[in-house]
Every structure is written in structure tokens, then in C-alpha cells.
C-alpha positions as CSV (number, residue, x, y, z in Angstrom):
1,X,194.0,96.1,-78.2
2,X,195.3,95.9,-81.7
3,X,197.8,93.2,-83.8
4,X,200.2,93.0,-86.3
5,X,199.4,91.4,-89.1
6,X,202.4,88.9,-88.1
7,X,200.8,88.5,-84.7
8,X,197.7,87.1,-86.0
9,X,200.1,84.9,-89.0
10,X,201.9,83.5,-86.0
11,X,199.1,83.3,-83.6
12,X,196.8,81.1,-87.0
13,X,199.9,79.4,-87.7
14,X,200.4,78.2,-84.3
15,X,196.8,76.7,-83.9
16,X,197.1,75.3,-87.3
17,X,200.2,73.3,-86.0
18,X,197.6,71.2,-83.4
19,X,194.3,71.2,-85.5
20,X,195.1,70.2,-89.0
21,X,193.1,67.5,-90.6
22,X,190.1,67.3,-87.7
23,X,187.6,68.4,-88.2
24,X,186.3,71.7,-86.4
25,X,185.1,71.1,-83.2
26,X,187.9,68.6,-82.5
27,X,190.4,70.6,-84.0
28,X,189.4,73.9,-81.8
29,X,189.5,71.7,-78.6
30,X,193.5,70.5,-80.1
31,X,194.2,74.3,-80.5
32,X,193.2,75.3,-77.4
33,X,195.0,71.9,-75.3
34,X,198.4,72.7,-77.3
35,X,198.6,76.2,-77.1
36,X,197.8,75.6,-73.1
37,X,200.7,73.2,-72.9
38,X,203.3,75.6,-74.8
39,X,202.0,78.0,-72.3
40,X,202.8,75.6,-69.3
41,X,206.2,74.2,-70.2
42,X,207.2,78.4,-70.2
43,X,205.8,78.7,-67.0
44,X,207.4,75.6,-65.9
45,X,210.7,77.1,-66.7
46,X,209.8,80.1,-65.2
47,X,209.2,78.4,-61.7
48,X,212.1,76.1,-62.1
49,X,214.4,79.2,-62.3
50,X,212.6,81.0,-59.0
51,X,213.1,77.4,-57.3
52,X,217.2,77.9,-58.0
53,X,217.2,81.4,-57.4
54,X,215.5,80.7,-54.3
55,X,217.8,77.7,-53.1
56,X,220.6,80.2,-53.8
57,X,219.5,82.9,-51.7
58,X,219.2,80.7,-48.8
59,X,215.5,78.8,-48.7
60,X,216.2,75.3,-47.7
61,X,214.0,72.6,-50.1
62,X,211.9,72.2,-47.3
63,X,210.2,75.7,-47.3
64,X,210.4,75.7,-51.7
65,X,208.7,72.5,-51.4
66,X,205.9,73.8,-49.2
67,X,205.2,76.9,-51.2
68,X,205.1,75.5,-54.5
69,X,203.0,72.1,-53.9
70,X,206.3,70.2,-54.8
71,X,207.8,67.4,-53.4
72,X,211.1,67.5,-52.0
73,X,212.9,65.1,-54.3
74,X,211.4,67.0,-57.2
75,X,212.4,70.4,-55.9
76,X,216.6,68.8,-55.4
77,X,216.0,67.8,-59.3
78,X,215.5,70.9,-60.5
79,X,218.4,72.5,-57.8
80,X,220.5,69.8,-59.1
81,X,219.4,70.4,-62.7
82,X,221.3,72.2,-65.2
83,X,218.9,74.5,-66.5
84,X,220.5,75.0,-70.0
85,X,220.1,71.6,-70.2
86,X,216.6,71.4,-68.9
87,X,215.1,73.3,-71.4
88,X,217.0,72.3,-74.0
């Protein structure tokens, strides 16, 4: 697999963000943690959008709660949410 030189400046750039001024073991660990959690707030938004697209289609929140581990007052919040506004 081969990068762009601008993939690799964005890809530093972005661990720089979470491990400047640690030193390097701590710093790598940072890296690693925040780049995980950009990760999971996109697939976050991701399964929020299924969830509605589901609801829409006809699942009730019963069965969206049982398939993705969510409790039924959580799954009406994001049906109820405004998505634009969720990720903004």
C-alpha cells in the first residue's frame, strides 16, 4: 500500500494534535486513544443514521434496540434527533 506525502502530513499532524509535550511512551498511548475516539464518534454517526433509516423503513425501536445493544430510550433519542444537529 502506498501514501501521499499529504496522507502521511495529515496522518503526523493528527497524532501530533493528542501527543505534544509527553513524553514518548505517554504520548504514543494519547495518539493511539484519540485517533480511536475520532474513529468512534464517525462510526457513531454512521449507526445513528442506520438506526433512522431503519425506524423509517418500518423496524419498531424494540427490534433496533435489540440488534444494536441499545436501550430503547436511547434508540427514540437518536429517532427523535435531528441529525444535522447531532453532529454538529
Amino acid at each position: 500500500m502506498s501514501y501521499t506525502e499529504a496522507e502521511v502530513s495529515a496522518a503526523v499532524a493528527r497524532m501530533e494534535k493528542y501527543r505534544s509535550g509527553v513524553d514518548y511512551e505517554t504520548g504514543t498511548a494519547l495518539a493511539v486513544v484519540g485517533l480511536c475516539a475520532e474513529r468512534a464518534d464517525k462510526e457513531i454517526a454512521i449507526r445513528d443514521d442506520m438506526i433512522r433509516v431503519a425506524h423509517r423503513a418500518g423496524a419498531s425501536l424494540r427490534q433496533i434496540a435489540e440488534v444494536s445493544g441499545l436501550g430503547r430510550k436511547t434508540v427514540t433519542a437518536i429517532v427523535e434527533a435531528n441529525p444535522a444537529r447531532a453532529r454538529g
